[in-house]
TIROGU-670382 format. One record per atom (N, C-alpha, C): residue in one letter; x, y, z. Coordinates in steps of 0.001 Angstrom, whole numbers, plus 500000, padded with zeros to 6 digits. Layout:
% TIROGU-670382
aXYZ/...
END
This chain:
% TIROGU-670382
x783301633364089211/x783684634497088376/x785046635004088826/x785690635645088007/x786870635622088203/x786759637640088759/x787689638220089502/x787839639957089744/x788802640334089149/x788126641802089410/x788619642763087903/x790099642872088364/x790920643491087684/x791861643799088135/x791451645485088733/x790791646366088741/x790483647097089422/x789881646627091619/x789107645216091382/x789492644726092763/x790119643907093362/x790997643771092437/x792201642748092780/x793186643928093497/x792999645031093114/x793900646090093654/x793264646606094608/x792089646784094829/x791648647091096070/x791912646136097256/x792010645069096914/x791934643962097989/x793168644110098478/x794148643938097521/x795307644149097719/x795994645555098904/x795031646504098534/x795160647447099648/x793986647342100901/x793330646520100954/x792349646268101968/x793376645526102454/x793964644640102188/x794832643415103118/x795615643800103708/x796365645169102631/x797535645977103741/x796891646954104992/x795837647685105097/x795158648235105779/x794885646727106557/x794078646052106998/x793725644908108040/x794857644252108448/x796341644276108046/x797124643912108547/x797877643895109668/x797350645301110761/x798349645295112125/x796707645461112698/x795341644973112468/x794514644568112854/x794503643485113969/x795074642295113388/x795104640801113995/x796590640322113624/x796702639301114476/x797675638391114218/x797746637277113299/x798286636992112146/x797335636176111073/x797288634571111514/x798122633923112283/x798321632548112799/x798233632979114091/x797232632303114885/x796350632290116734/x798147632402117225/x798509633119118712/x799567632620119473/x799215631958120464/x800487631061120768/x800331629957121654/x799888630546122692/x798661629427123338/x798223629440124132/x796868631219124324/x796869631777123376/x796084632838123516/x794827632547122330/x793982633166122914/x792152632775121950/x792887632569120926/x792175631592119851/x792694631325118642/x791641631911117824/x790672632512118540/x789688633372117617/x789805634801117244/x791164635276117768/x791713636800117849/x792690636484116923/x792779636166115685/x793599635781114498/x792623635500113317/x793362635917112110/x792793636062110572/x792451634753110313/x793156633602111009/x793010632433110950/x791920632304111379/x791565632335112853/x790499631870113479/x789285632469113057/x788986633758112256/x788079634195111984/x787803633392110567/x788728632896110131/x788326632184108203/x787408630510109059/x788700630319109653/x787410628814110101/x786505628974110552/x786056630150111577/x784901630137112426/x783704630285111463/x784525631331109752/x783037631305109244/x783006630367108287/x783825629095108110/x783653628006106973/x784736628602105948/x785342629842105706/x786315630197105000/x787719629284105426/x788138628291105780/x789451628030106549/x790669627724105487/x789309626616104105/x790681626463103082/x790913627376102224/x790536628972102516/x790680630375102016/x791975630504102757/x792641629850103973/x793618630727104498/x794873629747105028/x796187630159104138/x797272629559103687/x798411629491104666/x798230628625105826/x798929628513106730/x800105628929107517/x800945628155105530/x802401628428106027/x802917629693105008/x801754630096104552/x802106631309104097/x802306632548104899/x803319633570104283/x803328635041105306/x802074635510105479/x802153636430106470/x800870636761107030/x800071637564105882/x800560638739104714/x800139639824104179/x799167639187102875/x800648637812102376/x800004637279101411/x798582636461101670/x798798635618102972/x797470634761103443/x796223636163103484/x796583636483104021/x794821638135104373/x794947637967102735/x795689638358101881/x795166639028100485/x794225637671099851/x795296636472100162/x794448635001099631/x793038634597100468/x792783634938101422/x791376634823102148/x790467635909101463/x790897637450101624/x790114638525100866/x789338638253099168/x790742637705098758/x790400637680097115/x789400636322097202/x789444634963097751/x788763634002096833/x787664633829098200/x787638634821098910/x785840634826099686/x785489636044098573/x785460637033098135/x785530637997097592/x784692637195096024/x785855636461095423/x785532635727094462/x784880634365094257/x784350633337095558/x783832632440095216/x782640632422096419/x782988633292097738/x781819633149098455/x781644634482099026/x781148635295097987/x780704636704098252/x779928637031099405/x778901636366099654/x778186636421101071/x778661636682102009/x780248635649102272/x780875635806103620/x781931637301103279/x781996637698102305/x782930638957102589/x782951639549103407/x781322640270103746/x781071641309104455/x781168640792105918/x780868639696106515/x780620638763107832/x782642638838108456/x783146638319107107/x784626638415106942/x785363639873107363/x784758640809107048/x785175642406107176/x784983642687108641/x783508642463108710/x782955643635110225/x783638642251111346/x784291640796111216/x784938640224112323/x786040640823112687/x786962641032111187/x788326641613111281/x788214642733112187/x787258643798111800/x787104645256112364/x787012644699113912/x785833643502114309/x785682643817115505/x786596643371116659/x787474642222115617/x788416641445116867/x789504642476116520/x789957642959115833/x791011644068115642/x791064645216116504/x789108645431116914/x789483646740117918/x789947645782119461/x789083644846119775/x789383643888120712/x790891643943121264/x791932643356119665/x793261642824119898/x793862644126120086/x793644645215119521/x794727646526119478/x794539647339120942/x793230646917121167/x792867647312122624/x794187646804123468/x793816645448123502/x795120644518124970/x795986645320124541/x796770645829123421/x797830646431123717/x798230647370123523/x796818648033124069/x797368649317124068/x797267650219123120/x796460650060121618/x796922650545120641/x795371650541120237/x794844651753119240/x793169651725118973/x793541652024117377/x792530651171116776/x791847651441115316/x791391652863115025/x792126653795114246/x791815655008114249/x790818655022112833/x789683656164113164/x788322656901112172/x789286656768111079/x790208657430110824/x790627657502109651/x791021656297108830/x791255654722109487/x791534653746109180/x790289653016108683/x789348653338109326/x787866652880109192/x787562653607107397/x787391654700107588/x786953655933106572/x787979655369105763/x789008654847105501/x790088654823104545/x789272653450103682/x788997652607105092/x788220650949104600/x787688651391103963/x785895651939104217/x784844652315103408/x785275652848102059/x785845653237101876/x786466653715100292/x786808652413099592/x787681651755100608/x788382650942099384/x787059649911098852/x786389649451100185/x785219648412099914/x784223649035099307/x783997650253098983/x782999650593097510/x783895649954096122/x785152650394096118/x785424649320094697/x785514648422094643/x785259647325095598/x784603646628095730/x783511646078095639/x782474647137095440/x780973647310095525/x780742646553096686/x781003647057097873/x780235646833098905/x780743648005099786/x778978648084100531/x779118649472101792/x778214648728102875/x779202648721103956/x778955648030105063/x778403649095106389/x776950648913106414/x776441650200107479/x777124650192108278/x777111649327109382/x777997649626110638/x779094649885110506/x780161649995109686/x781182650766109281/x780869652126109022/x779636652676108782/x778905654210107924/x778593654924109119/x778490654172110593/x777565654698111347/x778319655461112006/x777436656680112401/x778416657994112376/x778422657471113771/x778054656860114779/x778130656662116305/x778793656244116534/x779407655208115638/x780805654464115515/x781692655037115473/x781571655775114357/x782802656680113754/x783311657760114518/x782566658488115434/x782445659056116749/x782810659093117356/x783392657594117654/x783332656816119037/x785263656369118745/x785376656371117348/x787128656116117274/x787672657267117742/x789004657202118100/x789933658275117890/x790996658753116691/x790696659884116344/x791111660453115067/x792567661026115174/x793074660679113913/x794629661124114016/x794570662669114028/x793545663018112906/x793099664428112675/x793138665454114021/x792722664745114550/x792048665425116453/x792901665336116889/x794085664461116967/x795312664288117824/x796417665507117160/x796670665374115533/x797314666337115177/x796850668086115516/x795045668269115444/x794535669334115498/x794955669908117035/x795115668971117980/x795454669493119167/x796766669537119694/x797777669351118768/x798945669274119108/x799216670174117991/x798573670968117044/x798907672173116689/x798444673359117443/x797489673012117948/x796851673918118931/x797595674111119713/x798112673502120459/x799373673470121515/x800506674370121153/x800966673613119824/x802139674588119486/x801722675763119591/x800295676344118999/x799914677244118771/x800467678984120046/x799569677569121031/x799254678408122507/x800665678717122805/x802179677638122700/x803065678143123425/x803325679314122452/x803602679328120959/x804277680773120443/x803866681543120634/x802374682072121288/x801372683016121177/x801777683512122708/x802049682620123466/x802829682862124690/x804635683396124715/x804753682873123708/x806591683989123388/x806487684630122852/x805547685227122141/x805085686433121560/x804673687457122087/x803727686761123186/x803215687992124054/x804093688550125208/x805036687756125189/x806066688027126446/x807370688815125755/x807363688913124762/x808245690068123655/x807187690944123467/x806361691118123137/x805399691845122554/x805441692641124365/x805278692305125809/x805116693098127118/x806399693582126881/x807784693345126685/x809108693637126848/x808740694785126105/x808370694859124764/x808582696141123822/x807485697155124558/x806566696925125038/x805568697809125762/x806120698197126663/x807203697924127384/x807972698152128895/x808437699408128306/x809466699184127053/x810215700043126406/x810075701232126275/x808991700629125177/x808250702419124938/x807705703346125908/x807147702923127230/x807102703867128605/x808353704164128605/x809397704150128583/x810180705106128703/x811323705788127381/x810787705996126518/x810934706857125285/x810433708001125824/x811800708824125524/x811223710367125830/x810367711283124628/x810991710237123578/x810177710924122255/x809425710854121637/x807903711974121794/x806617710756121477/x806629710557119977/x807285711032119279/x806982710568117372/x807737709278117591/x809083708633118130/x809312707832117852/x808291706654118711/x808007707208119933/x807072706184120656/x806051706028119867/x805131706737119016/x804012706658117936/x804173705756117228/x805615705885116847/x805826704855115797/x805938703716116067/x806545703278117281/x807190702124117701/x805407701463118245/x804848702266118894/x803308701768119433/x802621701360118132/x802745701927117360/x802099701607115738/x802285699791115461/x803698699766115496/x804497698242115009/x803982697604115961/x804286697632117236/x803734697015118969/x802420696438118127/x801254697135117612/x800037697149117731/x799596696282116396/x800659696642115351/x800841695670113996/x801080694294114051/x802099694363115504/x802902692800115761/x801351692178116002/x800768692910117686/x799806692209118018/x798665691637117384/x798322692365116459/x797344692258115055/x797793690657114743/x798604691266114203/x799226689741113524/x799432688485113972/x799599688486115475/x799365687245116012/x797822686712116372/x797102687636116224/x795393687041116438/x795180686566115256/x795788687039114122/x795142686275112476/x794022687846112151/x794328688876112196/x793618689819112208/x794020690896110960/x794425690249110150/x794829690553109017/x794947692171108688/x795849692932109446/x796554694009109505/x796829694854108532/x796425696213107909/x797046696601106999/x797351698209107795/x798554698283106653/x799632699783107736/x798928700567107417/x799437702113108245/x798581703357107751/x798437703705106298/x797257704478106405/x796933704745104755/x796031706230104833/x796549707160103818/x795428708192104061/x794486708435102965/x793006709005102996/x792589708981102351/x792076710736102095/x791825711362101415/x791744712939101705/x791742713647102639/x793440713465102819/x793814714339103788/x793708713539105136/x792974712509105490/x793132712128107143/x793913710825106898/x794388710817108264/x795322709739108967/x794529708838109465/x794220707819108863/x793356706472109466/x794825705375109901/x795325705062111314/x795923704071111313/x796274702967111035/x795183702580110099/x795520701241109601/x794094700721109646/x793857698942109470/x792639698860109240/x792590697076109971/x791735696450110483/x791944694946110877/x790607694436109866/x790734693542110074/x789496692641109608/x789073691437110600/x787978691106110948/x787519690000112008/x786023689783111892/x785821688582111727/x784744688166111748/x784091688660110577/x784376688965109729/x783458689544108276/x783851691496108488/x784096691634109476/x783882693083109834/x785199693927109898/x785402694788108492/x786636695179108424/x786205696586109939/x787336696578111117/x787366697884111385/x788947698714111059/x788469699950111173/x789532701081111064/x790206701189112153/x791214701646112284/x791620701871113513/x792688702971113847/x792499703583115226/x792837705173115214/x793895704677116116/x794734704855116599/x795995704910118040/x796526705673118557/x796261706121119518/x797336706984120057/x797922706385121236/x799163707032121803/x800053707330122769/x799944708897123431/x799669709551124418/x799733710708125033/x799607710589125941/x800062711759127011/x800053712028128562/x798741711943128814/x797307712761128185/x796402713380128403/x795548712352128257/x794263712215129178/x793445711396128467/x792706711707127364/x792309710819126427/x791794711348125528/x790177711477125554/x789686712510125113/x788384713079125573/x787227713172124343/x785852713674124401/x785024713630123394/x785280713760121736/x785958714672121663/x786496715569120301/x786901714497119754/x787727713720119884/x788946713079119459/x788064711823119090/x787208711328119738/x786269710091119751/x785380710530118327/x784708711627118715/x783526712134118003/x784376712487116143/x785491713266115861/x786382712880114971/x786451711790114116/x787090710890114975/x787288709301114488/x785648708714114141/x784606709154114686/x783425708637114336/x783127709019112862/x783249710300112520/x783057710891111586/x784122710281110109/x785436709940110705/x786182709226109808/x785391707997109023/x785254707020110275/x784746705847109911/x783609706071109120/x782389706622109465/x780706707359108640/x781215707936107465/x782252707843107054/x782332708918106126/x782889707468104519/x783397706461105534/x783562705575104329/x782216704242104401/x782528703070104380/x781421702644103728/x780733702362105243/x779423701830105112/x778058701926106232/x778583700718106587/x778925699820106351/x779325698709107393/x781056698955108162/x781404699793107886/x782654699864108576/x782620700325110222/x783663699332111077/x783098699913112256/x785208700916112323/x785220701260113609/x785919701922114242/x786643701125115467/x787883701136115993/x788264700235117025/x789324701932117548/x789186702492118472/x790137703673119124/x790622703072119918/x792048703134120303/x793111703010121260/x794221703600121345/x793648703907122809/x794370705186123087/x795371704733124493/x796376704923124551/x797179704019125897/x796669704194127051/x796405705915127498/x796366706789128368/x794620706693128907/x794214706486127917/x792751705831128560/x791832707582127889/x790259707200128781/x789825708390128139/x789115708827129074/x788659710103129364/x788096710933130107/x786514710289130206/x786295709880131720/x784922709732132131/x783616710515131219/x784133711703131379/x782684712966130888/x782935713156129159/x784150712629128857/x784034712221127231/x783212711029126821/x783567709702127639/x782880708583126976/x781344708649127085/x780641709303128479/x779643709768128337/x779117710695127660/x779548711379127360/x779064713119126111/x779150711658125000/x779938711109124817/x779767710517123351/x778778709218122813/x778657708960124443/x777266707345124536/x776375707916124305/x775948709580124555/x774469710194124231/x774221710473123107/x773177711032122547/x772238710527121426/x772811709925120226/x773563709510119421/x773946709352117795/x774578707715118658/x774048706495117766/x774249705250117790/x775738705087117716/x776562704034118241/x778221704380117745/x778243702836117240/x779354703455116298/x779989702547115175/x781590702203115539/x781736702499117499/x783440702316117381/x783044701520118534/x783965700319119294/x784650700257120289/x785961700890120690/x785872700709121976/x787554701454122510/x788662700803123210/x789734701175123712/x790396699893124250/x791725700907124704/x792276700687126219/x793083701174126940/x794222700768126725/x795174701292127283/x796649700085127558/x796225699673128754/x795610699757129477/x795179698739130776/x794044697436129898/x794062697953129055/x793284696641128424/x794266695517127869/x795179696736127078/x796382695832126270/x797454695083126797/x797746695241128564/x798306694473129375/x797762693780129632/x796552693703129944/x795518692558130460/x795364691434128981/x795780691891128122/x795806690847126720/x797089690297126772/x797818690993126849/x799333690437127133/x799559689756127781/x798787690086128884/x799147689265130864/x798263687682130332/x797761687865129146/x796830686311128826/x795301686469129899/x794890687151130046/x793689687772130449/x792341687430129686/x793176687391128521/x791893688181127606/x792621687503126300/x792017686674125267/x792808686705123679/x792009688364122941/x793029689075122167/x792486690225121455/x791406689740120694/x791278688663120440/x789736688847119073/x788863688614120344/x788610687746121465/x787814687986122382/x787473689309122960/x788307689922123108/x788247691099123539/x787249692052122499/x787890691918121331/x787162692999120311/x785938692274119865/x785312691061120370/x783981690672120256/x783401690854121037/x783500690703122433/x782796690923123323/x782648692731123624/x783640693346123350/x783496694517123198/x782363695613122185/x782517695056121425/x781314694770120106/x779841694434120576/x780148693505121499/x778542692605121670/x778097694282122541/x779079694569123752/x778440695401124938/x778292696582123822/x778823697328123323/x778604698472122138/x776947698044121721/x777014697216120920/x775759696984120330/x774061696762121323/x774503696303122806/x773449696157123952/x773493697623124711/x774464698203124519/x774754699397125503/x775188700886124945/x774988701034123532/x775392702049122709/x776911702487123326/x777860702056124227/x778816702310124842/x779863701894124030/x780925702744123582/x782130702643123251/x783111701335124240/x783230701667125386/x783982701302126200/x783951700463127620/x784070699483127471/x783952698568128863/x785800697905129205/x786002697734129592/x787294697377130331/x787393695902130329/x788619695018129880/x788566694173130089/x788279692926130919/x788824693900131847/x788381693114133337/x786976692642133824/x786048693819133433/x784961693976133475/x784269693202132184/x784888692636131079/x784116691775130449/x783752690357131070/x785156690102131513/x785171689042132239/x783952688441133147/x783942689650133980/x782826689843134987/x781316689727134077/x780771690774133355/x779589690375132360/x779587689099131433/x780367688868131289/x780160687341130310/x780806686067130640/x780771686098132099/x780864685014132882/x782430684388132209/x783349684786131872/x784328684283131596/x785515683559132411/
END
């Protein structure tokens, strides 16, 4: 029977894919069974494969008329290529990547054929993926900008300690705190008021939009100011939580007056926290999860970074 021109074109791209597989004519003096050649004679295919022909055209002329006159050996023909190919790319150095495999299986369904041990996810497992190589070499990039970021992002924090003027330091701590947002993927929106109050802005993480309050002051900040911001957040929708940060930190006998009776809907967070994120201590969405987790086990606003470390074995 003669093939369609629908797998005459597949083959045609199967041959270019199996091509830096094997060597198509054995080299001197090396196995002559680690070649496209040696695999057509070994299985009775030999006058399938055209000697003094180039290598791309011979694979396409072995593919197409086993394909078309001895269908049986196709598949026997496929999983050799695959296996002396990982063999040959091995010696030098070089591996058959998942995605080359996964690219096969496609083409050999228009083909109408699906070859298990090509399907088997233990296999497939077991290659190395370009995907994984690119995914971690974006990751990389990732880590160094997140590292020149945070080392501009400490410079501007240096700064603002010494601004004598706290509206402009407010402001400038605002942006500081916008930048940092923005490099976790914490999807940031600026201040906004809603009758009459000043909500700083708002993050989103993990499904969980929180609000968020900021200050800068000499004083620590104490119950009132906590208990306030609680009332902000309760006042819009029941899943909204609260995130307070305050530079200056907060009064011992506040965070306690405010852990007693009424459940809380905020975590809190120092500038001794926000150096310790900077210093690479801590990534901020770690921080505001694990902060979250102790809130929710400990009705407590506030644990210290350092001290997460310590509870969650980090």
């Amino acid at each position: 029977m003669s093939l369609s021109l629908e797998e005459i074109r597949a083959i045609s791209d199967i041959a270019k894919l199996l091509y830096s597989f094997l060597p198509g004519n054995p080299h001197p003096y090396a196995d002559p069974s680690i070649s496209f050649m040696g695999i057509a004679y070994e299985l009775g295919l030999g006058s399938f494969w055209q000697k003094r022909s180039s290598k791309l055209p011979a694979i396409t002329n072995l593919l197409e008329n086993t394909l078309d006159s001895k269908r049986e050996m196709f598949r026997p023909l496929i999983i050799e290529s695959v296996k002396r190919g990982i063999k040959y790319k091995a010696s030098k150095g070089e591996e058959i990547t998942r995605e080359e495999i996964e690219k096969l299986n496609q083409l050999l369904l228009k083909v109408k054929f699906k070859i298990p041990e090509l399907w088997d996810k233990a296999f497939l497992d077991s290659l190395p993926s370009i995907r994984s190589e690119k995914a971690e070499e974006e990751k990389e990039k990732r880590k160094e900008i997140e590292k020149e970021k945070l080392e501009q992002l400490k410079k501007e924090l240096v700064k603002m300690k010494d601004m004598e003027s706290p509206q402009k330091r407010g402001y400038a701590f605002e942006r500081f705190l916008q930048e940092l947002f923005n490099l976790f993927n914490l999807k940031p929106k600026s201040p906004f008021r809603l009758t009459g109050e000043q909500i700083d802005g708002s993050i989103e993480f993990e499904g969980h939009t929180y609000l968020i309050e900021a200050k800068w002051q000499n004083e620590l900040t104490g119950q009132n100011d906590l208990l306030v911001f609680r009332e902000k957040v309760e006042s819009k929708a029941t899943w909204s939580r609260g995130l307070f940060i305050t530079y200056s930190g907060f009064t011992r006998e506040g965070l306690e007056a405010f852990s007693r009776g009424r459940p809380t809907n905020l975590i809190a967070m120092t500038g001794e926290d926000l150096w310790a994120i900077i210093d690479g201590e801590m990534g901020l969405d770690d921080a505001i999860r694990l902060k979250s987790r102790f809130a929710a086990e400990t009705g407590k606003p506030m644990v210290r970074v350092y001290e997460l470390k310590t509870l969650y074995y980090l």
